[in-house]
C-alpha positions in Angstrom: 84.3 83.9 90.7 85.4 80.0 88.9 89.0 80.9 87.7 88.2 77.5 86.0 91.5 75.9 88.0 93.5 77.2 85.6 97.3 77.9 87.2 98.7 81.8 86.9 102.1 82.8 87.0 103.8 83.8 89.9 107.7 84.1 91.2 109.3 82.8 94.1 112.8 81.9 95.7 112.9 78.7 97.7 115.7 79.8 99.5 117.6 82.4 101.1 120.4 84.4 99.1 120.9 84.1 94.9 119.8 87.1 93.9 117.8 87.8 91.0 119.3 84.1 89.8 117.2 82.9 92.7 113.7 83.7 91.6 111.4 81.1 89.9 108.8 81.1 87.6 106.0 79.0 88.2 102.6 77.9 88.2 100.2 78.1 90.8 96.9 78.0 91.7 94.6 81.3 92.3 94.4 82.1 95.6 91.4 81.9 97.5 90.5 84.7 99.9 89.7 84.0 103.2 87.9 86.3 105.7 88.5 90.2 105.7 90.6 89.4 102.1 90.1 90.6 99.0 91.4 88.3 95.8 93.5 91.1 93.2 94.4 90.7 89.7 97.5 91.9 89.7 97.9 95.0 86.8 101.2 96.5 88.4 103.7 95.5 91.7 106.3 97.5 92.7 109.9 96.1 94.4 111.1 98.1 97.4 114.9 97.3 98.7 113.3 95.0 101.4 112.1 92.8 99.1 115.6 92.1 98.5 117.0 92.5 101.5 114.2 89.9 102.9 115.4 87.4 100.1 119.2 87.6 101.6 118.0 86.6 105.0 118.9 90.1 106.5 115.4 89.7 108.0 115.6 86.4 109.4 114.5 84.8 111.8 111.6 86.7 111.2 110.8 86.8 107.3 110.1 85.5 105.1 107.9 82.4 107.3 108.1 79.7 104.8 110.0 78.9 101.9 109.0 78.6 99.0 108.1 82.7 98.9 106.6 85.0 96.2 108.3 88.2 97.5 106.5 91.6 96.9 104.3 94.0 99.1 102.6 97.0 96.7 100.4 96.1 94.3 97.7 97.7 92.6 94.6 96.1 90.3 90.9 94.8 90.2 89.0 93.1 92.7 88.6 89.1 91.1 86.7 88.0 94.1 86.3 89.1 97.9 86.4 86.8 101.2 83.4 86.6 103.9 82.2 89.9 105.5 84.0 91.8 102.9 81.4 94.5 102.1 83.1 97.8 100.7 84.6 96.3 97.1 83.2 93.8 94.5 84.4 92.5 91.6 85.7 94.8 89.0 86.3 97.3 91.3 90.3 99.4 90.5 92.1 99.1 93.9 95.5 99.4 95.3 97.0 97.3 98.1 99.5 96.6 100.9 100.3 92.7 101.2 101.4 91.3 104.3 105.3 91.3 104.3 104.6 87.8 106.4 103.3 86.3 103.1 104.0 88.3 100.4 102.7 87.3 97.1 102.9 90.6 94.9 105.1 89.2 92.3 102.2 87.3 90.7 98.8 87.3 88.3 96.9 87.4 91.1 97.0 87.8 95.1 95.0 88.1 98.4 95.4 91.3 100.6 93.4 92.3 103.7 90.5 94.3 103.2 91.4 97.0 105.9 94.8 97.8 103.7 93.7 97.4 100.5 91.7 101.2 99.1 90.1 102.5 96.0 92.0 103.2 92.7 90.0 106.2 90.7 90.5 106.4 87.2 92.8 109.6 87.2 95.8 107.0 89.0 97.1 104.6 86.7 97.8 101.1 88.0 102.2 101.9 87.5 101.4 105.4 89.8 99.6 103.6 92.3 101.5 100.6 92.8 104.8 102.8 93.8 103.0 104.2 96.8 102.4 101.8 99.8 105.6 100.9 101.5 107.9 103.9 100.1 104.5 106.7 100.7 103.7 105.8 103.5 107.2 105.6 104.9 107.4 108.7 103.9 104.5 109.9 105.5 104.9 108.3 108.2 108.0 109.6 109.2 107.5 113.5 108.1 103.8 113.2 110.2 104.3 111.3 113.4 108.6 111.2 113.5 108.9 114.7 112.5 105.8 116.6 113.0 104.7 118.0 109.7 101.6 119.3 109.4 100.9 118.6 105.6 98.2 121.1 105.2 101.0 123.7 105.8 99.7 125.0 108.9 102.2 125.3 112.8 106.0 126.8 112.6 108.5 126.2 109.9 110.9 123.2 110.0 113.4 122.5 108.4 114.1 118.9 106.9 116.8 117.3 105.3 115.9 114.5 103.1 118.9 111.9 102.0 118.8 109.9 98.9 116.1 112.0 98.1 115.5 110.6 93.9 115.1 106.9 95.6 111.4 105.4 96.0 110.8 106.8 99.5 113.0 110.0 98.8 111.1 111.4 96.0 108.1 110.9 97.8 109.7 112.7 101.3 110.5 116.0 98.9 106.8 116.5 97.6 105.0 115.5 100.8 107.4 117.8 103.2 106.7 120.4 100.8 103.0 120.5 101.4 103.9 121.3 104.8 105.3 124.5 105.9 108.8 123.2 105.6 112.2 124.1 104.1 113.6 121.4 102.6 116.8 120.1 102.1 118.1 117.3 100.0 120.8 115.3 99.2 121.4 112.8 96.0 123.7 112.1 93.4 125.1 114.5 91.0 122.3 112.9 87.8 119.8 113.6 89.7 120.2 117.2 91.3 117.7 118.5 88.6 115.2 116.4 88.9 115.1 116.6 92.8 115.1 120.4 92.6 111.6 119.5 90.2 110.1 117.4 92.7 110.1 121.1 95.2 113.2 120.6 96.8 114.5 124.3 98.3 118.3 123.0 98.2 119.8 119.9 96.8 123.8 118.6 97.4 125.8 116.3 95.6 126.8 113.2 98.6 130.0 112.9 96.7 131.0 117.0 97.4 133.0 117.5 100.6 129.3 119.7 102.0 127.5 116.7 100.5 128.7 114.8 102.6 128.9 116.7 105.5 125.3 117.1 104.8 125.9 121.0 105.3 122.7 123.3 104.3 124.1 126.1 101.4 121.8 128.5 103.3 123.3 127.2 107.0 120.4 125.8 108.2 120.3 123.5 111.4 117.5 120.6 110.5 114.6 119.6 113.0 114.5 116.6 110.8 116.8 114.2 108.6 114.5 111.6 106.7 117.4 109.3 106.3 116.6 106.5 104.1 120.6 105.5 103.4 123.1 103.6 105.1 126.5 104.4 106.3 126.1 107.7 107.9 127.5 107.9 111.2 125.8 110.1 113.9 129.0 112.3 114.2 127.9 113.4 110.5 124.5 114.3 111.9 124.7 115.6 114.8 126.4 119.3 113.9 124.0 120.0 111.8 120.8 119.0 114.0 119.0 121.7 115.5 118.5 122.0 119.0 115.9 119.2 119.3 117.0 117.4 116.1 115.7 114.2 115.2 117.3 111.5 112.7 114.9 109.3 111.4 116.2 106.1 110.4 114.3 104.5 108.0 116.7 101.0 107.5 117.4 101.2 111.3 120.6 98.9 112.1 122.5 98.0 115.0 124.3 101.2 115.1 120.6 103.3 115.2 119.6 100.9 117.9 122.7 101.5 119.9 122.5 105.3 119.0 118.9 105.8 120.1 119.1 103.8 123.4 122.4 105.9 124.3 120.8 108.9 123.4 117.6 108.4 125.5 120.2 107.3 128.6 122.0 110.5 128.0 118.6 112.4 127.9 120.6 113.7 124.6 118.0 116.6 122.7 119.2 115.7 119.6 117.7 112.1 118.9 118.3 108.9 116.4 114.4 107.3 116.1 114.3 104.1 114.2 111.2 103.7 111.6 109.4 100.8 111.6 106.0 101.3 109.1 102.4 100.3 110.6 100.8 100.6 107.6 97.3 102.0 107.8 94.4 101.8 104.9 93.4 105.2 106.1 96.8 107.0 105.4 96.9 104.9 102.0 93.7 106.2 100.8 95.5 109.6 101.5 98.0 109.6 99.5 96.0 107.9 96.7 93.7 111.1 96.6 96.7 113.2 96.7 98.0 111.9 93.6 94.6 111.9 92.2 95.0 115.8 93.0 98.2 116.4 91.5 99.5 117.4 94.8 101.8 113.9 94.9 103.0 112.1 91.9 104.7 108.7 91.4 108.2 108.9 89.3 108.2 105.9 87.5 112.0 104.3 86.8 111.2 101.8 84.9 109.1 99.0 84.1 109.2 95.7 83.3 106.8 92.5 82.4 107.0 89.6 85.1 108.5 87.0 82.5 112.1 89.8 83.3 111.0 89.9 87.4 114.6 89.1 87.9 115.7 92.2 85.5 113.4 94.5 88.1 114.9 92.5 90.5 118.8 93.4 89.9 117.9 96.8 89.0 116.8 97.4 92.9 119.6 95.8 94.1 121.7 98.2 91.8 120.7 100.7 93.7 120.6 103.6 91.7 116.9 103.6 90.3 115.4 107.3 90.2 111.9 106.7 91.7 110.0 103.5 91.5 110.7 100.4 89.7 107.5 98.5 88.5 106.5 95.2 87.2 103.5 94.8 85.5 102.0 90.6 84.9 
């Protein structure tokens, strides 16, 4: 496909820190796709709190590689052109994609993803839907499935989780996808929010600003097999009374302090464990969670959304911190 050389607009920083102030808009070429990739027209991105969070250099040495960087992962679109021995997508084809957090590229007209992470888009999953899933779904998934042992066709012995900041991007995802397991779940969020938690199948919900908020106590007095703990700032002393006998924290912005927990806690031979997350995305477990919102059994709250030309108003609204669900830009 000739895009003619026209340039496309795209946004970058060229430097760590400066917030939303910090991104650019400029022109640049189209991509070209090299093997295995896939060239997308981008119809919806969606900002995650490590896109930030990469931008203030709490991720360096190690991202982003090169400066100047057009930040964004989770993107969802059509299929403008694919690379050598790409043989399962062609031109015009809906799709929905992971980008490598190594290059980024999401906050633009157009991108290149890998083939292998990049899946179908069927018509029932609108680009906005679609777009919110990779990193905060499969986070989710990733830590209710392999951290915490969900079955999520509902099948093995009753657990119960506890799910903290549970109206954010991976939170409201956490809720719905624990409750396709055979799970009691518990969750925790602010005081706006408790209704619309409760709606996404939560069992219980607490206020964190309540004294049993944040004590994370269960209203029933449940003991949790599971925490999907996608905050900061709760110390393991909080945790740890209400852990079950083989509890499990799951960290999902692991620190120091959840490095330092889970290494004493293995030297201790400690029951009750802290497990950083780190996501391995997998196309596979993508395409998953696609057809489950195709089913109805998952759906994507949308926040808000805004056109690239305000990228930096999607921008400051992540770092707010206080978006319910996912916050989307669409070019």
């Amino acid at each position: 496909m000739n895009m003619g050389g026209k340039p496309v607009h795209a946004v970058q920083y060229n430097s760590y820190g400066g917030g939303p102030a910090g991104l650019k808009h400029v022109e640049i070429p189209v991509p070209a796709p090299k093997e295995g990739e896939v060239l997308i027209k981008v119809e919806a991105a969606s900002i995650n709190p490590v896109d930030w969070k990469i931008q203030k250099g709490m991720l360096r040495p190690f991202l982003p590689r090169k400066f100047p960087f057009i930040p964004v992962t989770d993107v969802a679109g059509e299929i403008a052109d694919v690379g050598y021995g790409v043989n399962n997508f062609k031109p015009g084809d809906k799709v929905v994609s992971i980008l490598n957090s190594m290059s980024g590229g999401g906050l633009a007209e157009f991108c290149v993803a890998k083939g292998s992470l990049t899946v179908p888009r069927p018509p029932e999953v609108s680009p906005a839907e679609a777009a919110g899933l990779p990193i905060a779904a499969l986070t989710a998934h990733m830590a209710l499935t392999q951290s915490a042992g969900v079955k999520l066709d509902g099948s093995g012995p009753q657990k119960n989780i506890l799910v903290t900041a549970a109206s954010g991007g991976v939170g409201h995802y956490a809720v719905q996808l624990a409750k396709l397991g055979n799970t009691h779940v518990t969750a925790t969020c602010g005081a706006r929010n408790m209704e619309f938690v409760k709606s996404l199948g939560a069992d219980e919900v607490l206020d964190y600003k309540t004294p049993d908020g944040a004590a994370l106590r269960s209203p029933s007095g449940r003991k949790y097999d599971a925490v999907v703990h996608g905050t900061t700032s709760i110390p393991w002393s909080t945790f740890e009374p209400n852990l079950s006998e083989n509890g499990k924290v799951i960290d999902l912005t692991p620190g120091v302090s959840t490095m330092m927990t889970f290494a004493l806690k293995k030297l201790t031979l400690s029951k009750k464990q802290m497990v950083p997350l780190l996501l391995a995305p997998k196309g596979e477990n993508l395409d998953y969670l696609v057809k489950l919102v195709k089913e109805g059994k998952l759906k994507t709250v949308v926040d808000s959304k805004y056109p690239l030309s305000k990228a930096e108003d999607a921008w400051a609204k992540s770092i707010d911190g206080h978006a319910t669900g996912k916050i989307i830009v669409e070019p």
